[in-house]
N, C-alpha and C positions, 0 to 999 in steps of 0.2 A: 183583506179588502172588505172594507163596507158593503153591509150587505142592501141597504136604503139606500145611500149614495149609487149604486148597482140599478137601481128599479128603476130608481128618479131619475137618470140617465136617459132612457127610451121615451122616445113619445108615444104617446097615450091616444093619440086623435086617428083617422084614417089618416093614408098618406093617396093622395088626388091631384094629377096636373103638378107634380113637383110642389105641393103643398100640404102642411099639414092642417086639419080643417078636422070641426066635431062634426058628428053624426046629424041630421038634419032635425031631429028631434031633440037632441043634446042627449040622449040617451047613453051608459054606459053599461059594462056586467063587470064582476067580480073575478080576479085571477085568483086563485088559490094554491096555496104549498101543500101538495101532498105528503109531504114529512109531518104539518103539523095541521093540516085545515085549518089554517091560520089566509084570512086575506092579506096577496100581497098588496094589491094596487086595485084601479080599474082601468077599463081601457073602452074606446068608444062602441057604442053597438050602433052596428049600419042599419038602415032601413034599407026597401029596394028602391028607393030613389037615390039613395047613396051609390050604391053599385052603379044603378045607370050613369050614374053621371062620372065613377070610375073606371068604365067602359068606353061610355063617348070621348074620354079623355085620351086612352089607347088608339080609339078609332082615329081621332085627330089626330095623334101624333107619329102613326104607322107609314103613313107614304114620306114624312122625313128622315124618318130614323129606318125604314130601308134600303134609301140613298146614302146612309153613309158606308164606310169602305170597312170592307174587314178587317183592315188592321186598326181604325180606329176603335169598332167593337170590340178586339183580341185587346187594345190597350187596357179599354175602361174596363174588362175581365181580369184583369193582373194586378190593377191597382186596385179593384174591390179583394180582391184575394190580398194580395200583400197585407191592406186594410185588415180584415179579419185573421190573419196571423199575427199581427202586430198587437191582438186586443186580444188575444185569445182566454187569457185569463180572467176578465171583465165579463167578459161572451160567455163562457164556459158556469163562472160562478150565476148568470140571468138564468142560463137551463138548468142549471139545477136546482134554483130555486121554485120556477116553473113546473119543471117537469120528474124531479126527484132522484133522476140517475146521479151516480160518484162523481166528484168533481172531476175525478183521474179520466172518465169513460166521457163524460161532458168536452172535456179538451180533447178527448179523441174525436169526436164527432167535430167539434169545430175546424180540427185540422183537416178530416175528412171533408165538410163541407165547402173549405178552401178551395180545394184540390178540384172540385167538379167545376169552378172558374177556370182554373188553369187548364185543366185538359178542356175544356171549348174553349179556352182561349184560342187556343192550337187549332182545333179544328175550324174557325170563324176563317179563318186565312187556305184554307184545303179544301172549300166548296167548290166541288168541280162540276163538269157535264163531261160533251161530248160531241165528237164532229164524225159523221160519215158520209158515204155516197149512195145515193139510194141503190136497191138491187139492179132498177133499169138504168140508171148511169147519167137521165137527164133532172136529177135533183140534187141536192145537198140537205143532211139532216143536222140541225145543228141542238143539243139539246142542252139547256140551260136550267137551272135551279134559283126558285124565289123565295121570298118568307111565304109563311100561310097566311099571314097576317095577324089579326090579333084575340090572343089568346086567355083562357079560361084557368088559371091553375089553380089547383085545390088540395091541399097537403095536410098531412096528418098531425099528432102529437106526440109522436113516438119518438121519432126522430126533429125536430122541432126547424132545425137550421137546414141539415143535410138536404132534408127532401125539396125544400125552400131552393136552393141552389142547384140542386140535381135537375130540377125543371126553368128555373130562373138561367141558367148556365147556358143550353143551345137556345131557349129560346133569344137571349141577347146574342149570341154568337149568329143565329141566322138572320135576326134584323126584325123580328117579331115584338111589335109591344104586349103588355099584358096586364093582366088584373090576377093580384094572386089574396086567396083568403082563406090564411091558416087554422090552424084547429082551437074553437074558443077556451081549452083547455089550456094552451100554451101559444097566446101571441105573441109575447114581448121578443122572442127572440126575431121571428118574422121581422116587426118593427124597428129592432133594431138593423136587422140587415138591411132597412130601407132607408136610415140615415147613414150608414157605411157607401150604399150605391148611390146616393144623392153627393155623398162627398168624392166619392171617385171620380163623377162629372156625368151624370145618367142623366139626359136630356128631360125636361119635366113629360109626364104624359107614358114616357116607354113604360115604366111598372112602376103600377096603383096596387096599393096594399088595403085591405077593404076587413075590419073585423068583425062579428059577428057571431051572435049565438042563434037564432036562425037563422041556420045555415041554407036551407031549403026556401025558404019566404026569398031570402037574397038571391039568391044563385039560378035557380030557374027561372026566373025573368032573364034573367042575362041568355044563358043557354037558349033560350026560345026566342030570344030579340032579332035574329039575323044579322048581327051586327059582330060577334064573334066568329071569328074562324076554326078555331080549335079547341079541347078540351082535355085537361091534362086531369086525371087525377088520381091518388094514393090512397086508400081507405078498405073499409070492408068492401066485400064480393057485394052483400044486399043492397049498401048504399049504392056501389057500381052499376050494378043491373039500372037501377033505378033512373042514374045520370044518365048510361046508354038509352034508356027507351027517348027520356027528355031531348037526345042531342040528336035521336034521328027525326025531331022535325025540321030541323035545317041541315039536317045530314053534314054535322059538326065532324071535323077528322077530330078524332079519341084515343088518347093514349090511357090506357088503365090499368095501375098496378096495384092490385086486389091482394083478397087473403091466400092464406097457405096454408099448409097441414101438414111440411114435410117429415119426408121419412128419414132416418137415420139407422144405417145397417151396416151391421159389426159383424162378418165372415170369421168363421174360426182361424181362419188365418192369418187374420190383423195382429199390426203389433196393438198388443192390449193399451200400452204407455203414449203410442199417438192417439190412439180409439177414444180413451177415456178424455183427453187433453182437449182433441175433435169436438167429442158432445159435449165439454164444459163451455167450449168455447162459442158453441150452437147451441147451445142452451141459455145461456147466460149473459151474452149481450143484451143489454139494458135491462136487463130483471125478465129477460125473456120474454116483451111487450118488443116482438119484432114478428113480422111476417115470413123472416127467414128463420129463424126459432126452430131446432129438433123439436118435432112437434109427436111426434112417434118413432120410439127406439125400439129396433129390433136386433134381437141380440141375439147368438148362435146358441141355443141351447148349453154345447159344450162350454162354454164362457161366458155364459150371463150368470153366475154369481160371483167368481172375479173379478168381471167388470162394475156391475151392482157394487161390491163390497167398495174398489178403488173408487170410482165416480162417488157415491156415498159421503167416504173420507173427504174428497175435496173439496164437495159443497157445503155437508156440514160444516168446515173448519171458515166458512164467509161469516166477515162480519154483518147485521144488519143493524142498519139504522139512518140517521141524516144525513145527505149525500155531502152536505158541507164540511162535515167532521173527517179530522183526521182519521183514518185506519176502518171505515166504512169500505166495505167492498158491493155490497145491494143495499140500493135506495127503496123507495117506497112503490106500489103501483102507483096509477095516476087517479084512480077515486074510488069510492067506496064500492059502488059498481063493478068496478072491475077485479076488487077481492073478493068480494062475492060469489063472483063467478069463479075463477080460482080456487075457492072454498066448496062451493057446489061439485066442481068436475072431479077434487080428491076425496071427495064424500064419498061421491059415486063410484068411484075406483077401487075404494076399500069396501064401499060394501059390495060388490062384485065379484071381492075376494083379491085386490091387489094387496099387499104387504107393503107396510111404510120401513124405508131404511133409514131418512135421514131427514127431518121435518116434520110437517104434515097438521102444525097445528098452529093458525095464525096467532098472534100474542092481542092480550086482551087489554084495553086503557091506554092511556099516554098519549092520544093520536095519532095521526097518521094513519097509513090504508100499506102496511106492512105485511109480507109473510114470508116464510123462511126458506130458503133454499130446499127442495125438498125430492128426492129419490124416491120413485113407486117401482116396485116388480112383481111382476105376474100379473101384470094388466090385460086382461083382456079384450076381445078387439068388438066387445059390446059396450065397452066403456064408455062413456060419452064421450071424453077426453081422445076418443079416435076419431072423429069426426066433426072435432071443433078446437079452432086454437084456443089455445092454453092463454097464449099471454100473460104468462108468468113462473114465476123458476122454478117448477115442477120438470122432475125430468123423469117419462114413464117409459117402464123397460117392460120387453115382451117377446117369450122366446120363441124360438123358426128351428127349424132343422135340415131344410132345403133350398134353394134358389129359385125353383120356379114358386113355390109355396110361398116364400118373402116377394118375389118381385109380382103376384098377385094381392099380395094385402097393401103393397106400398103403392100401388095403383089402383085399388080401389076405396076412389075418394075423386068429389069434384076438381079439386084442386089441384093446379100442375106448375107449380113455384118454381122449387128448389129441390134435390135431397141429396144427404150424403151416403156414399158408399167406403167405407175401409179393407181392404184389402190387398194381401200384396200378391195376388195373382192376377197379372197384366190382360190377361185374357179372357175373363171375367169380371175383371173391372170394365173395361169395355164392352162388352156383351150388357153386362148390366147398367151400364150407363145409359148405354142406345136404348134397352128396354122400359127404361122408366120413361113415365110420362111429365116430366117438366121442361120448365125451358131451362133451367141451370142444374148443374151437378156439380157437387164437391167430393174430387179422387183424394182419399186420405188428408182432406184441411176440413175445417168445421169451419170456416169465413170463406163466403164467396164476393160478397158487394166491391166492387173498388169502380174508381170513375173511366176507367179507362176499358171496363168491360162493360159487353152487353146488359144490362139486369132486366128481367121480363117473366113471364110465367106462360103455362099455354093452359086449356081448358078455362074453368072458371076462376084462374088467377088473374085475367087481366089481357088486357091488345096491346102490342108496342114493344118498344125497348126503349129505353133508361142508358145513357152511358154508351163509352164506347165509342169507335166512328160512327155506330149506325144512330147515335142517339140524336143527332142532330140533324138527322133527315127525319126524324118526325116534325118538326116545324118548318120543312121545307116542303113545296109543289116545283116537281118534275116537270118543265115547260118544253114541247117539242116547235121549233119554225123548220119547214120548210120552203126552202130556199132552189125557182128554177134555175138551171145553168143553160137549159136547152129548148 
């Protein structure tokens, strides 16, 4: 597949009122290939008059497109999905050009991304309430469910499409229009899923796709304008805080799924062969530039150099390099920034006194913002690397000899994501599940994300859930009538 033909495909303008249109300045910025720091294209840069007026357009179009029927919405949810299965290869080759994951891992997220239509499909048709009698017997309570109206979404780069849909998905299923403005490191695929939902039949006005490299300059007008109703958004904890203070001027309802730091803990009595297979797999999703990411492995004393040695073996044997290439297994980070950091955190590990098994030193020339699949042990929990995500395929190991001893390092940290626990003692799998402080846990799997479950964090991970039945009452208002009979 043409990798130009690919680019040239997407539009480049905002998407406003079922139209595509430049920035009001005619301003553009620069998409770049992190494989090679090579410009792909440009794409429009919004002003905040741009936004207001991809806002007002939401606003306008919200009391029609909440009168329509749920099965209509569940259709135009099936045929944007169908759509994006039918392209997935076109789709798949834009993110990796974009955003540097394998093409193999690229089509998985596309298929992923599908799927969070289809499960709101389902749910757009199951928005229910409730009918009772009051206590004293002379009323009827009848309780109904509305959209919120119209909404703010803000998504990351990491995930480029997924997250795009994970939030785009209830809120079209409840009847919400929106304004969504994905991360200026990786628009095109956003853009593209806004000429897939234009062709499915998306009413103009329901979602404005708005790009933008300030982010902040754009976005707080909106937030502050009274004219939003809610605020969705994917990104770091600092940027989070920071949306929260802005969205309680108009006391915005906020879904926020912030950073993480989880933990990953290997009991002596895991099987070693799931344990390892666990952390590659929480590890190494998308070059380990995921919030869900083993972010700190604890290993049982008795078995962390077993496990070290195997883990070790399976990352060292990843190919790296260009996600488009055959037999590539990790792509590049997403900019120079963020190897940097990467580079800084395993500095500081080794000289702390971790020991490298397998990695540990970025490659020098040739382009790209590359580094190697890499195994730390005997990391210390002064590390910096314990108190800040990695985002990137560093996997640091560090041994425990107790349960209360580990399930106090694994929760102390602001963060309450994710973590996983291995073990095949049922009753301590539970025990330690309820103790840890996140909203998700993974019993013996290293993937927890799928659309049909909850995703959420508690402490400074984030408010809300993502997915699931309950994900689509975040862009609903609980309305209660009463109704006298006497």
């Amino acid at each position: 597949m043409d990798e130009s033909r690919v680019v040239e495909a997407v539009g480049k303008q905002l998407f406003i009122d079922g139209r595509w249109v430049d920035a009001t300045r005619g301003a553009t910025f620069e998409v770049v290939d992190p494989s090679t720091g090579k410009v792909l294209c440009a794409v429009a840069d919004a002003t905040p008059a741009d936004g207001r007026a991809a806002l007002e357009a939401a606003v306008a179009a919200q009391p029609a497109f909440a009168r329509t029927s749920p099965r209509d919405r569940a259709d135009l949810l099936m045929t944007a999905y169908r759509l994006l299965m039918d392209r997935v290869d076109a789709l798949a080759l834009l993110m990796t050009l974009e955003m540097g994951k394998p093409l193999a891992e690229a089509r998985g997220e596309i298929a992923y991304a599908a799927e969070f239509f289809r499960h709101f499909a389902g749910e757009a048709v199951r928005i229910d309430g409730g009918y009772q009698t009051a206590p004293a017997g002379n009323a009827r309570f009848l309780i109904t469910k509305q959209p919120v109206g119209p909404c703010l979404l803000i998504t990351p780069w990491n995930f480029p499409m997924a997250m795009g849909t994970r939030k785009l998905g209830p809120a079209i299923a409840a009847g919400c229009t929106s304004v969504i403005k994905p991360a200026h490191q990786t628009p095109l695929s956003m853009l593209a899923l806004m000429g897939i939902l234009a062709e499915a039949g998306l009413p103009a006005g329901a979602v404005n796709c708005i790009t933008a490299m300030d982010a902040g300059g754009v976005m707080e007008p909106l937030i502050r304008s009274g004219l939003a109703r809610k605020l969705s958004f994917t990104g770091s904890t600092k940027v989070g805080r920071i949306l929260l203070e802005q969205s309680a001027e108009k006391v915005l309802r906020t879904s926020l799924e912030l950073g993480g730091n989880a933990p990953f803990i290997v009991f002596e009595d895991a099987d070693l062969d799931e344990a390892v297979a666990g952390a590659f797999a929480a590890k190494m999703r998308n070059m380990g530039e995921a919030c869900t990411a083993a972010n700190r492995i604890f290993v049982h004393a008795s078995v962390i150099d077993e496990f070290g040695r195997r883990l070790a073996e399976r990352m060292g044997a990843l190919t790296v390099g260009r996600g488009t290439e055959a037999g590539v297994d990790v792509g590049p980070l997403i900019d120079e920034a963020g190897l940097e950091k990467v580079r800084s955190l395993v500095a500081d590990a080794v000289g702390r006194g971790a020991t490298v098994l397998t990695g540990g030193e970025a490659p020098t020339g040739g382009g790209g913002y590359f580094y190697p699949p890499t195994v730390l042990t005997g990391v210390p929990r002064e590390a910096a690397m314990a108190d800040q995500e990695i985002f990137g395929p560093v996997a640091p190991l560090t041994p425990f000899s107790a349960e209360d001893e580990v399930l106090r390092a694994a929760n102390d940290t602001e963060y309450g994501l994710v973590a996983y626990v291995f073990t095949n003692d049922l009753r301590r799998a539970l025990r330690v599940a309820e103790a840890i402080e996140t909203g998700m846990v993974g019993l013996n799997q290293g993937v927890v994300s799928n659309p049909a479950a909850p995703f959420g964090g508690v402490k400074q991970s984030g408010l809300g859930r993502e997915g699931g039945a309950v994900g689509i009452d975040e862009f609903l208002e609980t309305k209660y009538i009463g109704i006298a009979v006497s």
